[in-house]
C-alpha positions as CSV (number, residue, x, y, z in Angstrom):
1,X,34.1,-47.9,7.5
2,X,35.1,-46.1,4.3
3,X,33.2,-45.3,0.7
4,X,35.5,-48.1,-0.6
5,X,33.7,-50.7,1.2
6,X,30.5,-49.4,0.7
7,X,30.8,-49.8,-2.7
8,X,31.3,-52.4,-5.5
9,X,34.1,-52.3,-7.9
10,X,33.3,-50.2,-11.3
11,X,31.8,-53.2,-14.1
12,X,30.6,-51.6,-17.5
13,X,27.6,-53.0,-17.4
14,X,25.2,-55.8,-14.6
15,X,25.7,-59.2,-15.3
16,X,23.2,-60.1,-17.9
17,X,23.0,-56.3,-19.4
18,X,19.8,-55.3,-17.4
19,X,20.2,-53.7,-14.4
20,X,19.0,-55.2,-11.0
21,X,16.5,-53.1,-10.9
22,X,15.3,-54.4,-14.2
23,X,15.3,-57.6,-13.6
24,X,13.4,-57.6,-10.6
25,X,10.3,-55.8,-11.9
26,X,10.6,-58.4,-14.8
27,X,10.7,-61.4,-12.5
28,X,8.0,-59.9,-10.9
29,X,5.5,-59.4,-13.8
30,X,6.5,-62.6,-14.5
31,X,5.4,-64.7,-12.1
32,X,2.0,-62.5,-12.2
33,X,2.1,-63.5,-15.7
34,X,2.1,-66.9,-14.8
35,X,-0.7,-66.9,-12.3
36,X,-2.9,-65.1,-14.9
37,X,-2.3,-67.3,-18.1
38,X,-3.0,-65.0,-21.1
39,X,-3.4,-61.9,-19.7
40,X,-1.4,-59.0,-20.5
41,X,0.8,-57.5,-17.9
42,X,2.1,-54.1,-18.9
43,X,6.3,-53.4,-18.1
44,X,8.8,-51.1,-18.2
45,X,10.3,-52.3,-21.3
46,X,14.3,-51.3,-21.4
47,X,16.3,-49.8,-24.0
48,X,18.6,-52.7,-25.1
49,X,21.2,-52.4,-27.7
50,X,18.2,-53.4,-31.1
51,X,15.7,-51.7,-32.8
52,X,12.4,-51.9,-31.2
53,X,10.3,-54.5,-33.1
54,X,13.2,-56.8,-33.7
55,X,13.0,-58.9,-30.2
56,X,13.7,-56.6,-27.6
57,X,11.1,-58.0,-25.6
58,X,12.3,-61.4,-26.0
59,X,15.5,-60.2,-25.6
60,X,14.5,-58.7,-22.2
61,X,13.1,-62.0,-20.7
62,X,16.0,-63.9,-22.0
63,X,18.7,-61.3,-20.3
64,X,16.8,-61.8,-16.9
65,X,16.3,-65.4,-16.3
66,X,19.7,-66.3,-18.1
67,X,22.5,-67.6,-16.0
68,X,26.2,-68.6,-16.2
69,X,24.8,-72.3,-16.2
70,X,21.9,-72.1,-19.0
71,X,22.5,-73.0,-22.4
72,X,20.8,-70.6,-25.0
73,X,19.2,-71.7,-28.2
74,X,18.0,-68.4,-30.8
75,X,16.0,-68.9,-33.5
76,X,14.4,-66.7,-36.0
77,X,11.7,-68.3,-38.6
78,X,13.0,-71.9,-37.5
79,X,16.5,-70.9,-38.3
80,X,19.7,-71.1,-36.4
81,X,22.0,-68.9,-38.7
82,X,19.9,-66.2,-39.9
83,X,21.0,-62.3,-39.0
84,X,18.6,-61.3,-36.4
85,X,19.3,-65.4,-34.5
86,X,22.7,-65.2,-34.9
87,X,23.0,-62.0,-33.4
88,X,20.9,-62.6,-30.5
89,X,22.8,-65.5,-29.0
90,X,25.9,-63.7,-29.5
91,X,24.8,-60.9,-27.5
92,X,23.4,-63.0,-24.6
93,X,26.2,-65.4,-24.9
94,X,28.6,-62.0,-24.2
95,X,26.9,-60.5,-21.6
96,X,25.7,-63.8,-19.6
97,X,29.4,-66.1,-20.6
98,X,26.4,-68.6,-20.8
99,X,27.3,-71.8,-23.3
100,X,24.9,-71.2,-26.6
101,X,23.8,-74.3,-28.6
102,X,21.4,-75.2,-31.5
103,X,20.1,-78.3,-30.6
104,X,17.2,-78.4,-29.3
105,X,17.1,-81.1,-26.6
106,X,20.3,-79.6,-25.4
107,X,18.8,-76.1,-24.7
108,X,17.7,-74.9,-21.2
109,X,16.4,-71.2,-22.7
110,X,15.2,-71.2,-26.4
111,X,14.1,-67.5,-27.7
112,X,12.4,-67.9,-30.7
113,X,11.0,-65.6,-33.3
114,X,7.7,-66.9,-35.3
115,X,8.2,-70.4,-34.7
116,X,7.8,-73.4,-31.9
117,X,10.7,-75.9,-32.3
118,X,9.5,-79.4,-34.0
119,X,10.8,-81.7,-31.0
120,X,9.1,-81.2,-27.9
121,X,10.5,-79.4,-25.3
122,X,10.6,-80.6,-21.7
123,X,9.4,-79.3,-18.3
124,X,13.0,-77.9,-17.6
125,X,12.8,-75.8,-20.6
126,X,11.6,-72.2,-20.9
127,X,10.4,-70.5,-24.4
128,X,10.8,-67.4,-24.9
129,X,8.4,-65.8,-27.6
130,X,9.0,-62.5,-29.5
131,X,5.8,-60.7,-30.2
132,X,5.4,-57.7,-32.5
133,X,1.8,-57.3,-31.6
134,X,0.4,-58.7,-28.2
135,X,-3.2,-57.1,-28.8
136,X,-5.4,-59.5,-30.4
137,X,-8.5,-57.3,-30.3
138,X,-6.5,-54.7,-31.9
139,X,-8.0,-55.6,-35.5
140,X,-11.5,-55.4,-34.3
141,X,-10.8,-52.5,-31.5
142,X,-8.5,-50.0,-32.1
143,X,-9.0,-48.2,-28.8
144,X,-6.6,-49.5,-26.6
145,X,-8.4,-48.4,-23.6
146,X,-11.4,-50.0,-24.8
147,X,-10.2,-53.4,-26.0
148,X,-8.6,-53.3,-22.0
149,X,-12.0,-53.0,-20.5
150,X,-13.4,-55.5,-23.3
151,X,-10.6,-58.2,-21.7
152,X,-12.0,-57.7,-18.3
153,X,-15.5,-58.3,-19.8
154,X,-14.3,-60.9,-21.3
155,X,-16.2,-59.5,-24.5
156,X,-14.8,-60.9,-27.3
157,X,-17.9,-61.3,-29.6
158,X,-16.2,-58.7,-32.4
159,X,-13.7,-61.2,-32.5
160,X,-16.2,-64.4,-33.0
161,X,-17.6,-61.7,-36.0
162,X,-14.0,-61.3,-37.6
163,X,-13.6,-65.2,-38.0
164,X,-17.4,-65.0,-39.3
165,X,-17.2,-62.8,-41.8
166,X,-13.8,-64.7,-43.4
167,X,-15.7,-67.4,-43.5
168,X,-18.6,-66.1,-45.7
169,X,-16.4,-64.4,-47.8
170,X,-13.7,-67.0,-48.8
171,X,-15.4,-69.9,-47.4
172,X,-12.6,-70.6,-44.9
173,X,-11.0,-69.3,-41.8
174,X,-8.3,-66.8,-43.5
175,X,-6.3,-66.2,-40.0
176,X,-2.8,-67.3,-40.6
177,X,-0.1,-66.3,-38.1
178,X,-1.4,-65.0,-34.8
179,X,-4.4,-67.3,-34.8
180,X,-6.5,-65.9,-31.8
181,X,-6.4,-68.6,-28.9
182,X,-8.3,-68.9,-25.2
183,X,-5.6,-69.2,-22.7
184,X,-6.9,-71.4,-19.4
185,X,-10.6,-70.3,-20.5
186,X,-11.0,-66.9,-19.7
187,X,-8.1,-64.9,-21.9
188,X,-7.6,-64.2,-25.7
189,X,-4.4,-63.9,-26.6
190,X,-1.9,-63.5,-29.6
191,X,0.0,-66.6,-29.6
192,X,3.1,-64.4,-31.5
193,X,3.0,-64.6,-34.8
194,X,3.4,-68.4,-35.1
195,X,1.9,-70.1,-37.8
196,X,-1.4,-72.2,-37.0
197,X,0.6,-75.4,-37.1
198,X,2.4,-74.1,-33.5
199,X,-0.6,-73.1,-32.3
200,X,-1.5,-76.8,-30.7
201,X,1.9,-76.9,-29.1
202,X,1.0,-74.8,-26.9
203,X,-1.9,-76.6,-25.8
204,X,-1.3,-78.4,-22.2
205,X,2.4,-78.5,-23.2
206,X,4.9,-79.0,-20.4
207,X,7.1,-76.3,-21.0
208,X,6.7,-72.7,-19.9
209,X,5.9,-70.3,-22.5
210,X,7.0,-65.9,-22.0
211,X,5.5,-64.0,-24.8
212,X,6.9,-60.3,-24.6
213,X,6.7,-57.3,-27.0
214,X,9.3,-54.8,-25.9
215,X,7.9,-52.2,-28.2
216,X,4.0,-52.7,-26.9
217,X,5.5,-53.3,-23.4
218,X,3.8,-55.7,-22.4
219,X,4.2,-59.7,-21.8
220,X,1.9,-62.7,-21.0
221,X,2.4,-66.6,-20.2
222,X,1.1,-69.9,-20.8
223,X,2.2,-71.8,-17.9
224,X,2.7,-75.8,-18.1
225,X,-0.2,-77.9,-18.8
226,X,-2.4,-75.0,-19.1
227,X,-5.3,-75.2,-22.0
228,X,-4.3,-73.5,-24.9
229,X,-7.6,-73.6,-27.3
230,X,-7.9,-71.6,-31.2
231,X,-11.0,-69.5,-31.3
232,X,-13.6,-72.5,-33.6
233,X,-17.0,-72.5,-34.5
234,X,-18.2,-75.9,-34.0
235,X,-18.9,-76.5,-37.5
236,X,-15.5,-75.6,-38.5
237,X,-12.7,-77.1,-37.1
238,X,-9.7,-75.6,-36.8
239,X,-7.1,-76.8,-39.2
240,X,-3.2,-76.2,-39.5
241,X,-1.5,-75.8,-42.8
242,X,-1.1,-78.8,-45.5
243,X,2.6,-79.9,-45.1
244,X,2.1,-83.5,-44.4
245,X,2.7,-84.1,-48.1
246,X,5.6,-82.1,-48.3
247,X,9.2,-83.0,-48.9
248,X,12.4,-81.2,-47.7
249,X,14.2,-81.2,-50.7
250,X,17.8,-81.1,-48.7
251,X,17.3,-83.5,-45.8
252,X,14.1,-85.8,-47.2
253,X,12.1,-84.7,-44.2
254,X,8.6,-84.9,-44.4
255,X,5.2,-84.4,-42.5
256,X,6.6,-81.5,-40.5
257,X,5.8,-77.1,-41.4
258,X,8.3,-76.4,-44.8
259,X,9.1,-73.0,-46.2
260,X,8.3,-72.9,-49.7
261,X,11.2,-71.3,-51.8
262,X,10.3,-70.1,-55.5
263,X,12.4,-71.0,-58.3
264,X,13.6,-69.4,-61.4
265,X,11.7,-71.7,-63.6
266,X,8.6,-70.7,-61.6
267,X,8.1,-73.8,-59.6
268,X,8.4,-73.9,-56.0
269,X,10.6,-76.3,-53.6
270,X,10.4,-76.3,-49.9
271,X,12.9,-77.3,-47.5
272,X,12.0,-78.2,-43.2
273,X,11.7,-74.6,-41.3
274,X,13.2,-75.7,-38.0
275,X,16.9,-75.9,-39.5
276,X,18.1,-78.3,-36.3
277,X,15.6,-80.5,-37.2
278,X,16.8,-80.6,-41.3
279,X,20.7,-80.7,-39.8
280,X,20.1,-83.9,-37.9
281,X,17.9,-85.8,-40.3
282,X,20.8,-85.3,-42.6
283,X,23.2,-86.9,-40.6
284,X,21.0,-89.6,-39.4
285,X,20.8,-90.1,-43.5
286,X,24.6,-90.1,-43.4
287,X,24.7,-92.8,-41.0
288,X,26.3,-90.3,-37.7
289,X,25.1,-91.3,-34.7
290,X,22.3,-88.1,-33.7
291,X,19.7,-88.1,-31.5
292,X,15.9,-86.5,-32.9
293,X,13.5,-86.2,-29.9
294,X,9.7,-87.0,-30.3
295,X,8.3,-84.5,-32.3
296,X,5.2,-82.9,-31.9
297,X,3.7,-84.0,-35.5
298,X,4.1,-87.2,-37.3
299,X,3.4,-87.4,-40.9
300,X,1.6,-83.9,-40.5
301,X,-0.7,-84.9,-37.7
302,X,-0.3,-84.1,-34.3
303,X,1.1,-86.8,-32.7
């Protein structure tokens, strides 16, 4: 026996960036994710090669359950190309030699940034979340410590009083992004900040959803078919944004979520925020053979 079989030969860097070490205690915390829907589990969150609060958490989960054989799909805001996307799937692409893609239906890992793909994802597919801000009592308790012991209480009455109060003062719920939901019911979580209409996506969907915020260290899960339900009052329904009259100006999509894009002239036109969606209904419209999956909404109503 000699040190030279003892050892390994000299790699700059594990396979997938994280070290083994890593990757375990991520797996681990993981799975207890999983068997706790919504409830936060606290990790040691990694320095990887981004700033902190630009998907490192995401980044984290990706670079641990990523293999040679999974094909990666980034997006950022429903986009494919944009800076922070782009970059991301390069990265993992580098470090894992794992086949990227944008479509959708051809994706075994998607990370996303504030959105939920359009086409529904299937139970072989994994969604990865970015979350800034996995606290959702954090508005109402600032005390961390607190708002801890208020989750194992399952107190969440200040919360009931936030929605309350934005009702008698603008005569609506005012919650955009990060509507509050009950995960499996027993924990409040921040569902990222997705807009409301992703929220019932998440809702007994047969995917499994990571949610991780590398700067907050912490991640939680919303395993398959799990029950995935906006805080309401029974007098007020929830109720997603008002796209289903919209038009996508560049692909003539309508009745899914649109970005609205100011003009000079000071109107507004809006074009379909999950870009793969806009790119295939274009083609279709050009009469190339592409196939859309079923989509969660149809003609802004979900389906």
């Amino acid at each position: 026996m000699s040190l030279k079989t003892l050892t390994k030969p000299w790699q700059p860097m594990s396979y997938g960036f994280l070290d083994g070490s890593a990757k375990r205690e991520i797996r681990r915390k993981m799975l207890k994710a999983i068997a706790v829907p919504g409830c936060q589990i606290p990790y040691a969150s990694r320095e990887v090669p981004m700033a902190r609060g630009w998907g490192t958490g995401g980044l984290q989960i990706s670079c641990t359950l990523v293999t040679p054989a999974t094909r990666i799909k980034v997006i950022d805001q429903g986009a494919d190309d944009s800076v922070n996307a782009a970059s991301i799937r390069r990265f993992l692409a580098r470090v894992s030699g794992a086949p990227t893609t944008t479509d959708t239906l051809e994706a075994d890992l998607i990370q996303s940034r504030h959105r939920i793909p359009e086409e529904r994802l299937r139970p072989d597919q994994v969604l990865v979340l970015q979350v800034p801000n996995p606290e959702p009592l954090r508005p109402v308790q600032p005390n961390m410590s607190i708002a801890r012991q208020m989750h194992a209480d399952a107190d969440y009455g200040r919360m009931w009083l936030q929605l309350y109060e934005q009702i008698v003062r603008a005569g609506r719920v005012m919650q955009g992004a990060s509507y509050p939901s009950l995960v499996n019911g027993r924990h409040v979580m921040t569902p990222s900040p997705i807009p409301r209409w992703d929220v019932p996506k998440l809702h007994m969907a047969q995917h499994l959803t990571i949610l991780s915020a590398g700067r907050e260290k912490r991640l939680h899960a919303v395993p398959p078919f799990t029950r995935v339900e906006p805080l309401v009052f029974d007098d007020v329904p929830y109720a997603v944004e008002d796209h289903a009259r919209l038009t996508c100006h560049r692909s003539g999509a309508t009745g899914f979520f649109m970005n609205e894009i100011p003009q000079a002239d000071g109107a507004s036109i809006h074009e379909v925020s999950d870009s793969d969606l806009g790119v295939k209904v274009i083609h279709r419209r050009d009469g190339d053979p592409v196939t859309i999956g079923e989509t969660w909404y149809t003609e802004g109503e979900m389906s």
